[in-house]
BAMI-760942 format. One record per atom (N, C-alpha, C): y, x, z; residue in three letters; residue number from 1. Coordinates in steps of 0.05 Angstrom, whole numbers, plus 32768, in hexadecimal, padded with zeros to 4 digits. Layout:
% residues N
MARBA_y_x_z_resn_resi
MARBA_Y_X_Z_ala_NUM
...
This chain:
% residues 161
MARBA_y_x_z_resn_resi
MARBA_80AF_7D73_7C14_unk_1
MARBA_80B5_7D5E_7C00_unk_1
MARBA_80D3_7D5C_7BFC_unk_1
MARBA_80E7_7D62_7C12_unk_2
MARBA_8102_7D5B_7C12_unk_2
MARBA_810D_7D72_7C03_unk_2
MARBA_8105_7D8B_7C00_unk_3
MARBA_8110_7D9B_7BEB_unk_3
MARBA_810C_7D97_7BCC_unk_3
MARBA_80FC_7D87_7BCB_unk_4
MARBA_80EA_7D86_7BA6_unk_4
MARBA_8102_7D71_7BA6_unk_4
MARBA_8103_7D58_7BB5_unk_5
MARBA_810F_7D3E_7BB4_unk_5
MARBA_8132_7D4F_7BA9_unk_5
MARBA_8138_7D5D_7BBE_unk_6
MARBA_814B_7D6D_7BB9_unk_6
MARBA_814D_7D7B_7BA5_unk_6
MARBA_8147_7D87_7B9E_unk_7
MARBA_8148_7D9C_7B7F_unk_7
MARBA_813B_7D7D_7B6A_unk_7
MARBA_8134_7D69_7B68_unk_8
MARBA_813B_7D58_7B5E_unk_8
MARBA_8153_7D50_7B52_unk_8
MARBA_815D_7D46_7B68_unk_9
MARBA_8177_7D38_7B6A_unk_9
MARBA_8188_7D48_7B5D_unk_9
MARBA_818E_7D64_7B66_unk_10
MARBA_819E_7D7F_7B59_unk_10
MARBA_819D_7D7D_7B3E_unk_10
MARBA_8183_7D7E_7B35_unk_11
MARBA_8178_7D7C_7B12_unk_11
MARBA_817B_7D69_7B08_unk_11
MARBA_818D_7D59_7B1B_unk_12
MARBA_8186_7D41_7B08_unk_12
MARBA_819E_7D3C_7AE9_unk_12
MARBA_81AE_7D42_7AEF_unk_13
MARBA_81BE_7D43_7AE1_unk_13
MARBA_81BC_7D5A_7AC8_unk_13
MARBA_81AB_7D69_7AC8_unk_14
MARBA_81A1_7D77_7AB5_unk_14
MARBA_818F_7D7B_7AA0_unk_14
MARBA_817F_7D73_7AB3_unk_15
MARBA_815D_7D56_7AA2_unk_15
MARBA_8162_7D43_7A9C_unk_15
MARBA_8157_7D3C_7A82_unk_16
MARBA_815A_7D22_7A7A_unk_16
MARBA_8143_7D16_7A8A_unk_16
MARBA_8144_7CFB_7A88_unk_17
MARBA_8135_7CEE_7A94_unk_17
MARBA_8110_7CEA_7A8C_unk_17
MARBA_810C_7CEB_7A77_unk_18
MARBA_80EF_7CFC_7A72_unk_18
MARBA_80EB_7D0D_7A81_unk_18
MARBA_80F4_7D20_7A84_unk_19
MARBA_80E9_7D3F_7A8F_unk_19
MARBA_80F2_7D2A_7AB0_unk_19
MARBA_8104_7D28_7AB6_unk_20
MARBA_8106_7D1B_7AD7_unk_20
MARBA_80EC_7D08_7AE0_unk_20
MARBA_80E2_7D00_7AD0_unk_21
MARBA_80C8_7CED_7AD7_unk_21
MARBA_80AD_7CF6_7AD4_unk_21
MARBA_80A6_7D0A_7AC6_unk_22
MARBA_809A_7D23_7AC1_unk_22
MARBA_8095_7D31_7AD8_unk_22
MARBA_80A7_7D3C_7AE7_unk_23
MARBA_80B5_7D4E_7B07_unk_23
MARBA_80A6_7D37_7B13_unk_23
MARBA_80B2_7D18_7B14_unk_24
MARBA_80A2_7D11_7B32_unk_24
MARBA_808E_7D01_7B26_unk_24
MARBA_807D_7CFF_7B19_unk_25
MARBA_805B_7CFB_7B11_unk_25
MARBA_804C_7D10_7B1C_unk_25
MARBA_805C_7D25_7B15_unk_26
MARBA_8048_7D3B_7B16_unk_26
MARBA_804C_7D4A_7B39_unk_26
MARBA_8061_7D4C_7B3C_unk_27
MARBA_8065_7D5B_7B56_unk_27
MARBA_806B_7D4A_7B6A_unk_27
MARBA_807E_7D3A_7B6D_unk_28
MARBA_807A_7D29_7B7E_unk_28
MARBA_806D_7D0C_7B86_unk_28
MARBA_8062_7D08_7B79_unk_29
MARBA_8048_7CF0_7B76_unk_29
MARBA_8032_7CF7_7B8A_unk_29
MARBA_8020_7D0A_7B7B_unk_30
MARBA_800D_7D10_7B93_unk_30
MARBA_8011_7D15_7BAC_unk_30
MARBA_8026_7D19_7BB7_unk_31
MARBA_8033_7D23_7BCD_unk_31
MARBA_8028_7CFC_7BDE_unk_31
MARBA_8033_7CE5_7BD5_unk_32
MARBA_802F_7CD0_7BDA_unk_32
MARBA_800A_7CC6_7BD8_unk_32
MARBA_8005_7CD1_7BC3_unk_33
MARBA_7FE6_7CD3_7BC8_unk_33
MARBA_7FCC_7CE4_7BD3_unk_33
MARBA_7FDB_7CF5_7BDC_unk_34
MARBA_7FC9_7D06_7BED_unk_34
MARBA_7FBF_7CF1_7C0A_unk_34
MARBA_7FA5_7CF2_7C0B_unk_35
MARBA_7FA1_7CE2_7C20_unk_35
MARBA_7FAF_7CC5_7C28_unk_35
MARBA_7FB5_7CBC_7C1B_unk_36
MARBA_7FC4_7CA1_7C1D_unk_36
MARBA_7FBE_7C91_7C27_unk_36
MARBA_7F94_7C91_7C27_unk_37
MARBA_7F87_7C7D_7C36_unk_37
MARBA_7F80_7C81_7C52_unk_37
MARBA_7F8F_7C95_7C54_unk_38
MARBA_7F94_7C9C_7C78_unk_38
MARBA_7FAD_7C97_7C7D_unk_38
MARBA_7FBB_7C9E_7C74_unk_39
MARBA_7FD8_7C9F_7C85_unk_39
MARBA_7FE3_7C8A_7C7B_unk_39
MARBA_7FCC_7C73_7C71_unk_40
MARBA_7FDC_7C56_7C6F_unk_40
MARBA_7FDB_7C43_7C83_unk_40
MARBA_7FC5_7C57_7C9B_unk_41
MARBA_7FCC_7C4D_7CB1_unk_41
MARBA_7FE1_7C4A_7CCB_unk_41
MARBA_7FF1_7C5B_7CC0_unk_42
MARBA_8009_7C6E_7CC5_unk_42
MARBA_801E_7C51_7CD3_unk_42
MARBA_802F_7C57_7CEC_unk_43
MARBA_803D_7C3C_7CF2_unk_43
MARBA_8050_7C2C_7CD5_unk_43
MARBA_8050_7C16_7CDE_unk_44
MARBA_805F_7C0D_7CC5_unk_44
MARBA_807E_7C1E_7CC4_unk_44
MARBA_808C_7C27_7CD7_unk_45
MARBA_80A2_7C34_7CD6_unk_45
MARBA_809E_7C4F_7CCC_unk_45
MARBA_8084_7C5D_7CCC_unk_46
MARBA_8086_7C78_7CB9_unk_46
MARBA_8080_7C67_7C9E_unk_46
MARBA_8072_7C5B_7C9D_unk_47
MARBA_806D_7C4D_7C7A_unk_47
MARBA_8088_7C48_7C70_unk_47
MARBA_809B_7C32_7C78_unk_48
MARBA_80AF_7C33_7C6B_unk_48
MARBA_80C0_7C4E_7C69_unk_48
MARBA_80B8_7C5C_7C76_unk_49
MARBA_80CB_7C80_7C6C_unk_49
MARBA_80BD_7C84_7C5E_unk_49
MARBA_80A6_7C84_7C4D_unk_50
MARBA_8098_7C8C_7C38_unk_50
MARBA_80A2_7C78_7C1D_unk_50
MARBA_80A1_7C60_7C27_unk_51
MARBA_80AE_7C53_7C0B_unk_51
MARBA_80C5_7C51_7C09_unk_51
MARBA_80DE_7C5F_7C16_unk_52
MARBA_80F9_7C65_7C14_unk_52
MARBA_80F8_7C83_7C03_unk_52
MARBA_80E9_7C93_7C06_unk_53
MARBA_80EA_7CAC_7BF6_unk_53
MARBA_80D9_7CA0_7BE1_unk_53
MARBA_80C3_7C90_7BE1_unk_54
MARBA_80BA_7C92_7BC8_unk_54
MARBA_80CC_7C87_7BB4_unk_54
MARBA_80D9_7C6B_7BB9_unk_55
MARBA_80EC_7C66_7BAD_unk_55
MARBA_8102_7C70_7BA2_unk_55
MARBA_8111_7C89_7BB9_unk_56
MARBA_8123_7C9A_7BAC_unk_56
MARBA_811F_7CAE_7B9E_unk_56
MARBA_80FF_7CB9_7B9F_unk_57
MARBA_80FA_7CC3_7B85_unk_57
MARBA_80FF_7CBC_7B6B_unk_57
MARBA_80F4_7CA2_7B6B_unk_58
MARBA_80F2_7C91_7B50_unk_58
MARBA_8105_7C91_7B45_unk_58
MARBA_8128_7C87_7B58_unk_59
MARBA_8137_7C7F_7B58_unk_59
MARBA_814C_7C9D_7B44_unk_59
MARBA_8141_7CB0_7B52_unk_60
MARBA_8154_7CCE_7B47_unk_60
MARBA_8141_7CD1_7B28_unk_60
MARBA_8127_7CD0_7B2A_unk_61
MARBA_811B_7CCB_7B0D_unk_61
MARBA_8127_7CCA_7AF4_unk_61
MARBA_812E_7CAA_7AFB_unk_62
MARBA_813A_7C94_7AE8_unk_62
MARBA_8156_7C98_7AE7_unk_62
MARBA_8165_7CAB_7AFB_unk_63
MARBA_8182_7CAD_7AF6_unk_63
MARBA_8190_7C94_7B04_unk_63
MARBA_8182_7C85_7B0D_unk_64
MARBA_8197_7C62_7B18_unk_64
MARBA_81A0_7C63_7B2D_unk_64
MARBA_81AD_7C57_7B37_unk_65
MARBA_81B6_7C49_7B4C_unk_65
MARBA_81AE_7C44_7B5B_unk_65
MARBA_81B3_7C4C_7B7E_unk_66
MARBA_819F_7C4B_7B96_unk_66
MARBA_819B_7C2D_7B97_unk_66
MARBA_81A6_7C15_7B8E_unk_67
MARBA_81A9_7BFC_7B90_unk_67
MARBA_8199_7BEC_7B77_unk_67
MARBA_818A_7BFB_7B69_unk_68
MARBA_817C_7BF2_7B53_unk_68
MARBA_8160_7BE4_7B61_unk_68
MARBA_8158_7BCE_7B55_unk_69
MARBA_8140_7BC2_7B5E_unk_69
MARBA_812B_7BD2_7B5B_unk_69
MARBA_811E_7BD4_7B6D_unk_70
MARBA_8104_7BE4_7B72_unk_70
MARBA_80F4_7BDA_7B5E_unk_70
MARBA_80EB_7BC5_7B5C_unk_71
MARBA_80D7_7BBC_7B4C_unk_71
MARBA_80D5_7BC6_7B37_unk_71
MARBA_80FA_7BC3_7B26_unk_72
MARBA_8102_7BC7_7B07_unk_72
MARBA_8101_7BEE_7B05_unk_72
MARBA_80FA_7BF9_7B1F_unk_73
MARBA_80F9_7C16_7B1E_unk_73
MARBA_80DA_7C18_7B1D_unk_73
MARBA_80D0_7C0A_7B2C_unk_74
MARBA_80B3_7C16_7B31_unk_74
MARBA_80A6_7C13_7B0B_unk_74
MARBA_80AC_7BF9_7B04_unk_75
MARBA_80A0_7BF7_7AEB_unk_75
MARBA_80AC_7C10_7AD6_unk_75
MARBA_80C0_7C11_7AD8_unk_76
MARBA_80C9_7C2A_7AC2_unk_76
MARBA_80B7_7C41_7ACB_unk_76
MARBA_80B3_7C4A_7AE1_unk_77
MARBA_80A3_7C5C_7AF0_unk_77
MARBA_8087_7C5F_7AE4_unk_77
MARBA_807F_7C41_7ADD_unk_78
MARBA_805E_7C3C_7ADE_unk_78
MARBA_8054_7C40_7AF3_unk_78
MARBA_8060_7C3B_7B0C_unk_79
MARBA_8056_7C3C_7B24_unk_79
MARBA_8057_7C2B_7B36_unk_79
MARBA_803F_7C23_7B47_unk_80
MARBA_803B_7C0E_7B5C_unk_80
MARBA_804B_7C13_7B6E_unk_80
MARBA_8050_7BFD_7B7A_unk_81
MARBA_8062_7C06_7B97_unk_81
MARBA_804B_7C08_7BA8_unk_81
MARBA_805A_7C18_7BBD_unk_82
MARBA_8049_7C36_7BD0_unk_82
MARBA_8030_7C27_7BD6_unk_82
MARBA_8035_7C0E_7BEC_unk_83
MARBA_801B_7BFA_7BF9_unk_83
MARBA_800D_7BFA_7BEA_unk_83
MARBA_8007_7BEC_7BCC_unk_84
MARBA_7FF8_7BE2_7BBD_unk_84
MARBA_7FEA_7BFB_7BAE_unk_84
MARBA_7FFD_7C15_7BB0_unk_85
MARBA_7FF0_7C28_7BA1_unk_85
MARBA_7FD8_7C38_7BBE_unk_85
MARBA_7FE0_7C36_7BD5_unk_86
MARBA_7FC7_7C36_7BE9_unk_86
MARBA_7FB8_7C26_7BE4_unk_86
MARBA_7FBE_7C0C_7BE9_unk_87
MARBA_7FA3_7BFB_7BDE_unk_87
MARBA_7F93_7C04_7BCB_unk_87
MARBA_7F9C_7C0A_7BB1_unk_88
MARBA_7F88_7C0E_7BA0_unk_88
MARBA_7F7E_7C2C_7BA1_unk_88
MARBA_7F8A_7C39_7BAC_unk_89
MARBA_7F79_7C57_7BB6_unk_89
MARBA_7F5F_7C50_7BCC_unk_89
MARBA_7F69_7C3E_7BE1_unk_90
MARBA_7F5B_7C3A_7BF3_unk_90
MARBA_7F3C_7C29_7BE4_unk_90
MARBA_7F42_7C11_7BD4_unk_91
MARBA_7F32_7C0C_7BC7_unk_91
MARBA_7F20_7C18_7BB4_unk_91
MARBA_7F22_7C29_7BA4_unk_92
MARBA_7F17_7C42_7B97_unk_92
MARBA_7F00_7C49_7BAB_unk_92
MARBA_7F11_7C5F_7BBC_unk_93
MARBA_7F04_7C69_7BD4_unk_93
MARBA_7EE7_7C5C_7BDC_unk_93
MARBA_7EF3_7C3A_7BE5_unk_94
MARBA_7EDB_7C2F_7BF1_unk_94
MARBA_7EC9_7C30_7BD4_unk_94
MARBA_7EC8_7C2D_7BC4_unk_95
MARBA_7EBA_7C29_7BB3_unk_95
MARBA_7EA6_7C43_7BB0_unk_95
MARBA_7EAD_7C5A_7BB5_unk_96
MARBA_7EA5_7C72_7BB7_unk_96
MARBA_7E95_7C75_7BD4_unk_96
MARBA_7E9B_7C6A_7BE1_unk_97
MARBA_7E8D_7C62_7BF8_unk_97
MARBA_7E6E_7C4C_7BF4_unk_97
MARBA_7E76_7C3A_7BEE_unk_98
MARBA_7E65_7C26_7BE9_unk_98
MARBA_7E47_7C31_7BDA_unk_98
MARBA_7E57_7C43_7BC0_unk_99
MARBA_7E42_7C4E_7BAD_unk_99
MARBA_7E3B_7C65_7BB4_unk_99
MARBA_7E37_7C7B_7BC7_unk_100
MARBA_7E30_7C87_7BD3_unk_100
MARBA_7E37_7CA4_7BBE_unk_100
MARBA_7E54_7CA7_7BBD_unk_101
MARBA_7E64_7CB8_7BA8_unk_101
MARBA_7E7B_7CC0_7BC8_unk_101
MARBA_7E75_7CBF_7BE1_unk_102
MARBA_7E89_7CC4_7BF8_unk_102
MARBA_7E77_7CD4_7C03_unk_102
MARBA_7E8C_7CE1_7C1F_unk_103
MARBA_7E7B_7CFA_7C31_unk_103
MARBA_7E5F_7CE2_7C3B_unk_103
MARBA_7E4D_7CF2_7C4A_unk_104
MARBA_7E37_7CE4_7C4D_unk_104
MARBA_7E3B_7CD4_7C6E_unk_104
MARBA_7E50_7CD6_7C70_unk_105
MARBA_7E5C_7CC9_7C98_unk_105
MARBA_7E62_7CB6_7C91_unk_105
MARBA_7E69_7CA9_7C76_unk_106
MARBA_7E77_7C88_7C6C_unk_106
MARBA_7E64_7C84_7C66_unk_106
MARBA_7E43_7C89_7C5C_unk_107
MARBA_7E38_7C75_7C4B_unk_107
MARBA_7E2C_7C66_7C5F_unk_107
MARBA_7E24_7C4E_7C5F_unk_108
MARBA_7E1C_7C3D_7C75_unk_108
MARBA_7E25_7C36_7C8A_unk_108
MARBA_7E3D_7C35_7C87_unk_109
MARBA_7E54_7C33_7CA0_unk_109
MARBA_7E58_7C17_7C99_unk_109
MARBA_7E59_7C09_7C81_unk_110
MARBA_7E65_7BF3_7C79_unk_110
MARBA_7E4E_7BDC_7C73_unk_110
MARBA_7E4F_7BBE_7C74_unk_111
MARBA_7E3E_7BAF_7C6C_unk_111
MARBA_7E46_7B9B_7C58_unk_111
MARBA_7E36_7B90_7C4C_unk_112
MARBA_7E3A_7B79_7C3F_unk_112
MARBA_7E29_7B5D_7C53_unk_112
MARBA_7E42_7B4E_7C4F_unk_113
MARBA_7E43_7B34_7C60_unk_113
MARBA_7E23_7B20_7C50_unk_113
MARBA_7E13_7B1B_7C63_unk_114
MARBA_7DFD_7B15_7C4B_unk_114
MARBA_7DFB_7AEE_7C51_unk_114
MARBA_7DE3_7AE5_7C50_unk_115
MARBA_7DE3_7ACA_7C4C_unk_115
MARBA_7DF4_7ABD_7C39_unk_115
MARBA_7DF3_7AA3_7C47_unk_116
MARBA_7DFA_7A8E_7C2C_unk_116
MARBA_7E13_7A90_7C31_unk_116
MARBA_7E29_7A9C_7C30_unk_117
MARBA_7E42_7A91_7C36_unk_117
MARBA_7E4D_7A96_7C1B_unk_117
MARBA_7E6A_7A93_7C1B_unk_118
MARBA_7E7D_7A95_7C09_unk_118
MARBA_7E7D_7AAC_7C06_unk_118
MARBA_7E81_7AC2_7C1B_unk_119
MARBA_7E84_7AD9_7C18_unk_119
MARBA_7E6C_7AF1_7C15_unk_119
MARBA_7E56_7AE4_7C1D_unk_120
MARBA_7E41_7AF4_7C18_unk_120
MARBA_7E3F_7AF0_7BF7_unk_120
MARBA_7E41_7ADF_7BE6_unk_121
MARBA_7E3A_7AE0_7BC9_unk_121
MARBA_7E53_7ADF_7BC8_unk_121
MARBA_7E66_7AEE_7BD0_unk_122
MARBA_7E81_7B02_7BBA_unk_122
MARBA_7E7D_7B1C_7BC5_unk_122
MARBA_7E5F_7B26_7BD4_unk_123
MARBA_7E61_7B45_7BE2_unk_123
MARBA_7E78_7B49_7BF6_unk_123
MARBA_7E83_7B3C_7BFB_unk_124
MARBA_7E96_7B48_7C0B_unk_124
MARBA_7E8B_7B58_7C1D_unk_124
MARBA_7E91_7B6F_7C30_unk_125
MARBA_7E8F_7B74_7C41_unk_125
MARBA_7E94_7B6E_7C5F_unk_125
MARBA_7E85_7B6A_7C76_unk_126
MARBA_7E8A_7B6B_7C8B_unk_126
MARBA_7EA0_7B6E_7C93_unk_126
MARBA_7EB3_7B6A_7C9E_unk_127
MARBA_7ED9_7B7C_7CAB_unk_127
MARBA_7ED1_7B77_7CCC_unk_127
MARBA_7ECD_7B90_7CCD_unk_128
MARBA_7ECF_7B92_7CF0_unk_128
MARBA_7EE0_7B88_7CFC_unk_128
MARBA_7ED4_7B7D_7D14_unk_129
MARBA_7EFE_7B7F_7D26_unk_129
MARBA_7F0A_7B98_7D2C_unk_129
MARBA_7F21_7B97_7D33_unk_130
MARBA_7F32_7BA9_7D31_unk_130
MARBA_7F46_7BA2_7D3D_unk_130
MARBA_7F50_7BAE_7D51_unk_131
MARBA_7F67_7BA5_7D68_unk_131
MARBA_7F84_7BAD_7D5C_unk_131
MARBA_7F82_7BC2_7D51_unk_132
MARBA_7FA3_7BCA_7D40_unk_132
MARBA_7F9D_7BC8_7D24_unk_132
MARBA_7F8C_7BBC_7D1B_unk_133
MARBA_7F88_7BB6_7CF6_unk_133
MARBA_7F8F_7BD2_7CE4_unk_133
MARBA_7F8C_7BE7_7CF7_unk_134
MARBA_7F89_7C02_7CE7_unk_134
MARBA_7F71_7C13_7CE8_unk_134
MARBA_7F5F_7C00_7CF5_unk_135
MARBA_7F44_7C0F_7CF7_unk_135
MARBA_7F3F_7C1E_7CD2_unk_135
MARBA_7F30_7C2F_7CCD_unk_136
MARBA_7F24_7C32_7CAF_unk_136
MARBA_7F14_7C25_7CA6_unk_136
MARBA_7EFC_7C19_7CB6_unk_137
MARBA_7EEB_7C0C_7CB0_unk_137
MARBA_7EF2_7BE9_7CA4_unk_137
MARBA_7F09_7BE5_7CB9_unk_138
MARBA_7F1A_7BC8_7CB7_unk_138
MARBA_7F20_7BD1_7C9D_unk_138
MARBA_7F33_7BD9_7C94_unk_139
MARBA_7F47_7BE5_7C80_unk_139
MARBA_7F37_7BE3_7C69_unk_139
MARBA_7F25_7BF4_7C65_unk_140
MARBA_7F0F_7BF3_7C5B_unk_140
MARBA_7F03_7BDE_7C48_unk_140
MARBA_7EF7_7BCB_7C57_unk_141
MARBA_7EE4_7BB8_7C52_unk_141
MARBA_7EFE_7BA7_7C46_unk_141
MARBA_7F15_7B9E_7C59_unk_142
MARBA_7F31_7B92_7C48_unk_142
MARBA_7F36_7B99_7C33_unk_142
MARBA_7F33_7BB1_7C2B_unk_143
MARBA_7F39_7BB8_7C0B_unk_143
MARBA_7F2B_7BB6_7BFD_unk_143
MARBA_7F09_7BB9_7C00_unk_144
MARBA_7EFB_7BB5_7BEC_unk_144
MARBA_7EF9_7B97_7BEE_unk_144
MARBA_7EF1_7B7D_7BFB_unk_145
MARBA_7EF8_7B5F_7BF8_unk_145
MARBA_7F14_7B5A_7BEE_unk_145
MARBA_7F23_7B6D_7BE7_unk_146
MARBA_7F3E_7B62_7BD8_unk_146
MARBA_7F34_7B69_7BBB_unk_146
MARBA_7F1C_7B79_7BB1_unk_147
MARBA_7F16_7B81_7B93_unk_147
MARBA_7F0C_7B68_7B8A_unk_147
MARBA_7F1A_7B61_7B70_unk_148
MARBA_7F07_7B56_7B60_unk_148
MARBA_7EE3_7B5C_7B59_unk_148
MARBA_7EDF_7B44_7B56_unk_149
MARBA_7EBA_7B41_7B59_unk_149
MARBA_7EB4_7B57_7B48_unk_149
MARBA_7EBF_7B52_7B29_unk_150
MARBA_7EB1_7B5D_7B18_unk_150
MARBA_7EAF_7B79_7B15_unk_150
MARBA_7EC8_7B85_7B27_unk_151
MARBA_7ECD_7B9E_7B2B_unk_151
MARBA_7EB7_7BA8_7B3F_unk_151
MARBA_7EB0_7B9C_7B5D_unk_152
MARBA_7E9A_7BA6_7B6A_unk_152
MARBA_7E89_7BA7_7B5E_unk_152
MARBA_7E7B_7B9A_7B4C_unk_153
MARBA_7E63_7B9B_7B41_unk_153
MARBA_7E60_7BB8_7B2D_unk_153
MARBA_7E73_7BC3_7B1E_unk_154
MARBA_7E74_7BDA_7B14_unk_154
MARBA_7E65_7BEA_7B2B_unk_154
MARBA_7E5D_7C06_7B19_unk_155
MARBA_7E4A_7C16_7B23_unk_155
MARBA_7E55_7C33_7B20_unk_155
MARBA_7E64_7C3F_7B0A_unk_156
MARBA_7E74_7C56_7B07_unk_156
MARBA_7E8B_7C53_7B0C_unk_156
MARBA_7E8F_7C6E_7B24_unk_157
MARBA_7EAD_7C73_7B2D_unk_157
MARBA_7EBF_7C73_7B13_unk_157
MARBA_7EBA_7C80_7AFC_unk_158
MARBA_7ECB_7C80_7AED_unk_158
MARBA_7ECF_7C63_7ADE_unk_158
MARBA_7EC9_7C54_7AE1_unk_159
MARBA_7ECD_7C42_7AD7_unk_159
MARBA_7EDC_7C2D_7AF0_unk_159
MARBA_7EDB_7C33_7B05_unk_160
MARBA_7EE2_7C1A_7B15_unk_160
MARBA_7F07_7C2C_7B17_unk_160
MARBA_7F10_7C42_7B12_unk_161
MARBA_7F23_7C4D_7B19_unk_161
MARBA_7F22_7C6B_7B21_unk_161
C-alpha cells in the first residue's frame, strides 16, 4: 500500500485532481475494504494507522493540506470515514447472513430476541456477552440492531446495499 500511496504523492503534481481521485477509488479504496469486517477487530492502535493513511490518501487526492478538516475531505471524497464505513460493510454482511445469502457456518449462529419486549418487536437480535467486545457474533448482532427497521425488513441483498 505504501508504494501506490507513494507514486501517489509523486503524481501528484502532474494529475489533475479528477484523475487523482479516480487512482484512489479505484486502487486504493479496496485495499481499506477488503475484509474490513474482520480486521475491525484489530486493536484500536492498528485502527487508527488505518485512518491516518486513509485520510492521507484522500488528503494527496484533493491536493490539500495535511491540516485540512477531515470531514470537509471525506465529503469531497464521497466517502465515509473508515469506522462508519466498517459499520456499514459489517451491516450488509449480517444481512447476508440473516437471509441465508452467507457461507453455511453463519446461518443460525444468530437469534432474534423474541417475546413482548421492546426489542423483540424491533427484531433485534440477541448480543452475546463478550469479554473484549470483539467477539463477531457481539459485533455482529451490534450492527445489525444499529439498522433501521425498515431496512431489516427488506428481503434482496441488492436492495438493502
Amino acid at each position: 500500500k505504501s508504494k501506490r500511496i507513494g507514486a501517489m504523492y509523486r503524481g501528484s503534481s502532474l494529475l489533475p485532481v479528477k484523475y487523482r481521485k479516480m487512482f484512489a477509488n479505484s486502487l486504493m479504496l479496496p485495499h481499506f475494504d477488503y475484509l474490513d469486517t474482520i480486521y475491525g477487530r484489530a486493536p484500536k492502535s492498528k485502527l487508527q494507522e488505518l485512518d491516518i493513511l486513509y485520510k492521507k490518501i484522500a488528503k494527496i487526492a484533493l491536493g490539500v493540506e495535511k491540516t485540512e478538516s477531515s470531514i470537509t475531505v471525506y465529503k469531497d471524497m464521497k466517502w465515509l470515514p473508515l469506522h462508519l464505513r466498517r459499520q456499514v460493510h459489517l451491516s450488509s454482511y449480517m444481512f447476508k447472513v440473516l437471509n441465508g445469502h452467507s457461507p453455511s457456518n453463519f446461518i443460525n449462529k444468530f437469534n432474534y430476541i423474541s417475546g413482548g419486549s421492546r426489542d423483540g418487536a424491533q427484531c433485534n437480535l440477541y448480543t452475546p456477552k463478550s469479554r473484549n467486545l470483539k467477539n463477531f457474533y457481539y459485533l455482529g448482532a451490534k450492527a445489525w440492531n444499529s439498522v433501521p427497521l425498515e431496512l431489516r425488513k427488506l428481503t434482496d441483498p441488492k436492495e438493502f446495499g
